[in-house]
C-alpha positions as CSV (number, residue, x, y, z in Angstrom):
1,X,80.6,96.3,-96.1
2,X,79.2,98.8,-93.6
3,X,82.1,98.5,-91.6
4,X,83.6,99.6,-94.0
5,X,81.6,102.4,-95.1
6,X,81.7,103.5,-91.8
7,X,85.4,103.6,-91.7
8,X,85.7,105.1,-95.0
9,X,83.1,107.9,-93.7
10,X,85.1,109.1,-90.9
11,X,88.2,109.2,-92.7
12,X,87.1,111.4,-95.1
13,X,86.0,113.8,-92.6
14,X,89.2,113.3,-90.5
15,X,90.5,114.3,-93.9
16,X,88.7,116.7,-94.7
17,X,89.7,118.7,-91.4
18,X,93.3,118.4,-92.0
19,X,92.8,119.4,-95.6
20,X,90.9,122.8,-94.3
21,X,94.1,123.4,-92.2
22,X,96.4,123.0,-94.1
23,X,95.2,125.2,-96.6
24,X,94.6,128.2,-94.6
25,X,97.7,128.1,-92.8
26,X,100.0,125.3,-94.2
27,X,100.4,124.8,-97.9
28,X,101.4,128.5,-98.8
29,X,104.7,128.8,-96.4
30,X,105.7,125.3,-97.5
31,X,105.3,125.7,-100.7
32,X,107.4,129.1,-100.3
33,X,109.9,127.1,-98.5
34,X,110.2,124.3,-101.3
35,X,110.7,127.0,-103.1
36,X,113.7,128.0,-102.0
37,X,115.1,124.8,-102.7
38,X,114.4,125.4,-106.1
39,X,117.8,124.5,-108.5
40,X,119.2,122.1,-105.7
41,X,119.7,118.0,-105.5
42,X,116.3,118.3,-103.4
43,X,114.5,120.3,-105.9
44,X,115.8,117.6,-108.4
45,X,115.6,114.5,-106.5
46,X,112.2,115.1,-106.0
47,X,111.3,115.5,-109.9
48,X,113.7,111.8,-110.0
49,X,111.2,110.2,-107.3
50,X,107.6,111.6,-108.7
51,X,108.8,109.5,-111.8
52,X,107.7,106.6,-110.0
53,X,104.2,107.2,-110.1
54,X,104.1,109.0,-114.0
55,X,100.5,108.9,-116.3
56,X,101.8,107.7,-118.9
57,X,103.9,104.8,-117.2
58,X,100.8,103.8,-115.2
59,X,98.6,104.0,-117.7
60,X,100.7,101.6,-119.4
61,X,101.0,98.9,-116.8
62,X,97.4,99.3,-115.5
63,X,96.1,98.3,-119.7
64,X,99.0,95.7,-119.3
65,X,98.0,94.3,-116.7
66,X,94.4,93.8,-117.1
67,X,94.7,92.0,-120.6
68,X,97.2,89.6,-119.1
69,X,94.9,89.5,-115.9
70,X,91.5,89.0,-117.8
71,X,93.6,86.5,-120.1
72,X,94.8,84.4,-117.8
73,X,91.4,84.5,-115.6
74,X,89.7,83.0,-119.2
75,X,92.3,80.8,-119.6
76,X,92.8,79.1,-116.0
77,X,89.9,80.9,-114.5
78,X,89.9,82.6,-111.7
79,X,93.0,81.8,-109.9
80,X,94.5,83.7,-106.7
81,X,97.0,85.1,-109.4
82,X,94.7,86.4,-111.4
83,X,92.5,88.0,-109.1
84,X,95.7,89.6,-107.6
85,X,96.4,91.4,-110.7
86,X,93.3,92.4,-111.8
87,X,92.5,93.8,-108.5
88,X,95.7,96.0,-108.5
89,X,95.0,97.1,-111.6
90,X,91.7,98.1,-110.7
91,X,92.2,100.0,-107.4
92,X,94.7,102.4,-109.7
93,X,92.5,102.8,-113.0
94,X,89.4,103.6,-110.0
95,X,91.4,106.1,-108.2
96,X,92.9,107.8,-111.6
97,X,89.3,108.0,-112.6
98,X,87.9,109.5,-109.4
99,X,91.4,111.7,-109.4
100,X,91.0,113.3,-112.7
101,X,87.4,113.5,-112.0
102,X,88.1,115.9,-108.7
103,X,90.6,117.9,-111.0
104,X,88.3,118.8,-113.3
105,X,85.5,119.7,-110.6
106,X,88.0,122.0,-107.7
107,X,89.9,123.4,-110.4
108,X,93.0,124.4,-107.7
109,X,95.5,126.6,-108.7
110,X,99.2,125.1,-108.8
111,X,102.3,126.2,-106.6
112,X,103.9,128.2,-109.7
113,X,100.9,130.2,-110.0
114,X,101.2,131.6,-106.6
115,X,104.9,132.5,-107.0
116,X,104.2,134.0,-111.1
117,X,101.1,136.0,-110.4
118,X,99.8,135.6,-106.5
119,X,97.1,133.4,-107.6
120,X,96.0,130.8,-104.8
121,X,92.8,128.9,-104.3
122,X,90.3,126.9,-106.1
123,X,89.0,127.7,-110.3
124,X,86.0,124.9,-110.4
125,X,86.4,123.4,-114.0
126,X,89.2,125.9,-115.4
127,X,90.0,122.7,-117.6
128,X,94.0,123.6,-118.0
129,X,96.9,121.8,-116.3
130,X,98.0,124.9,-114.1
131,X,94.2,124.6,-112.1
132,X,94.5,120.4,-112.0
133,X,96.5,120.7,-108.3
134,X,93.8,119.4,-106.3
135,X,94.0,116.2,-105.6
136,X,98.0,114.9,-106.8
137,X,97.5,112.7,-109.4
138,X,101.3,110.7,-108.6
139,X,100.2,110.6,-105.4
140,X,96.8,108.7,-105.5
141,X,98.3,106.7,-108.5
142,X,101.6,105.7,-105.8
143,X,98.5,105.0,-103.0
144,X,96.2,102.9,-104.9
145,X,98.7,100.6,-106.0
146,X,100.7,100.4,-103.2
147,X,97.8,99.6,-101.1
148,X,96.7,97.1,-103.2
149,X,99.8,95.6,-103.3
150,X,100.2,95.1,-99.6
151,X,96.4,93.7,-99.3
152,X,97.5,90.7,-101.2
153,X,101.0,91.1,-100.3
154,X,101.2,91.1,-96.8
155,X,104.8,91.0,-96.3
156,X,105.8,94.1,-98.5
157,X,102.5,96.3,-97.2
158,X,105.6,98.4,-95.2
159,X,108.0,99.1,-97.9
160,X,105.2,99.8,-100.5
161,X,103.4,102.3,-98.1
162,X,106.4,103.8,-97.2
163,X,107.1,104.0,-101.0
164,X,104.0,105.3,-101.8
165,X,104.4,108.5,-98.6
166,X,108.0,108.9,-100.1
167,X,106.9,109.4,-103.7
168,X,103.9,111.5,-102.6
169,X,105.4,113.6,-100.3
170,X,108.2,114.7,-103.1
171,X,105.9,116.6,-105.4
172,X,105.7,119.4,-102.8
173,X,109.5,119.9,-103.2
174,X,108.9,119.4,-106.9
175,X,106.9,122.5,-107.0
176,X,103.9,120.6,-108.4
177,X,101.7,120.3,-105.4
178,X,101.0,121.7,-101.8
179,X,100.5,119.4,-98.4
180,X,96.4,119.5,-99.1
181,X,97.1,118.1,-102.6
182,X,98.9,115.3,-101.2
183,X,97.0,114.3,-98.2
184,X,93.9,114.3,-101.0
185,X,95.4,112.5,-103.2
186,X,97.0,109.9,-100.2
187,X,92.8,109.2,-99.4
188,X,91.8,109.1,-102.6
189,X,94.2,106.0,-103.8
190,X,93.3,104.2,-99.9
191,X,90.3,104.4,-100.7
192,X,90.2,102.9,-103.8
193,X,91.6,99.9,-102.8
194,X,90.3,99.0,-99.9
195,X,87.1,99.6,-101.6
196,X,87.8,97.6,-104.3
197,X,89.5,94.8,-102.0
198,X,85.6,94.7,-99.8
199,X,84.2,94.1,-103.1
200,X,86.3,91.7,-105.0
201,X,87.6,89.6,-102.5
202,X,90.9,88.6,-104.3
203,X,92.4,87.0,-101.4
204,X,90.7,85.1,-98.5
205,X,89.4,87.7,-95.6
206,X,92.2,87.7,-93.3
């Protein structure tokens, strides 16, 4: 456990750093040039991915899939199976928690703010969906999961990450977040899991 508060430590301040850069000299030229891609099949094809990793869609399976995994825990008890789940499950509903938390606190000004009226930066607890861009909420949802996922799936843990980077990286082109949004909301659902997987143990330690 303190290896892996240790770990978790210096990757928030590695995080941290790159967050602080690419505000000040990263997010506002890329989000100008997503812009410009505005009305196109990448514009689009982003909006198409970020569906992946909806609210409401995760909300869903996340309630789904802790009655099924707390109902077949009571039934069999706890089996690998049911473990699995439960710890998926988990990891997301932690990270959505800890995301929406963060929203509420930095406040951060969306993308179409800065092109509609200039405005850039962080409101602390301006409570309205335009100033709930810091961290991306599809992205830590995609994260947590996904890293989850490959902790008791080893053998997907590449294509769910590199699900997880695709459908995060697409809400800059979809105009709803900048870099710093995403790489926020990339720790944020890491975190969660591998936090959750130190303290539930649903697999064997490897």
């Amino acid at each position: 456990m303190r290896t892996v508060l240790t770990r978790t430590l210096w990757a928030a301040l590695a995080t941290a750093l790159l967050v602080v850069v690419c505000y000040l000299f990263v997010d506002r030229p890329v989000a100008e040039a997503a812009l410009a891609l505005r009305d196109t099949a990448w514009h689009r094809g982003a909006n198409l991915l970020s569906q992946a990793a909806d609210s409401v869609f995760f909300a869903f399976w996340v309630a789904a899939g802790l009655v099924l995994g707390g109902a077949d825990a009571l039934r069999n008890g706890p089996t690998p199976r049911s473990r699995a789940i439960l710890f998926v499950c988990l990891s997301t509903a932690c990270a959505m928690a800890v995301g929406e938390a963060l929203k509420e606190l930095c406040g951060r000004a969306r993308p179409p703010l800065l092109f509609t009226k200039g405005v850039y930066g962080f409101f602390p607890f301006a409570g309205d969906y335009m100033h709930a861009s810091f961290p991306s909420g599809h992205t830590l949802r995609i994260f947590s999961s996904m890293t989850a996922l490959g902790l008791v799936l080893p053998r997907l843990r590449v294509p769910a990450l590199a699900l997880a980077v695709i459908v995060g990286a697409s809400r800059v082109p979809a105009l709803k977040h900048y870099p710093s949004d995403v790489l926020a909301g990339a720790f944020v659902g890491v975190v969660a899991a591998v936090w959750c997987y130190a303290l539930l143990r649903p697999t064997q330690p490897r």
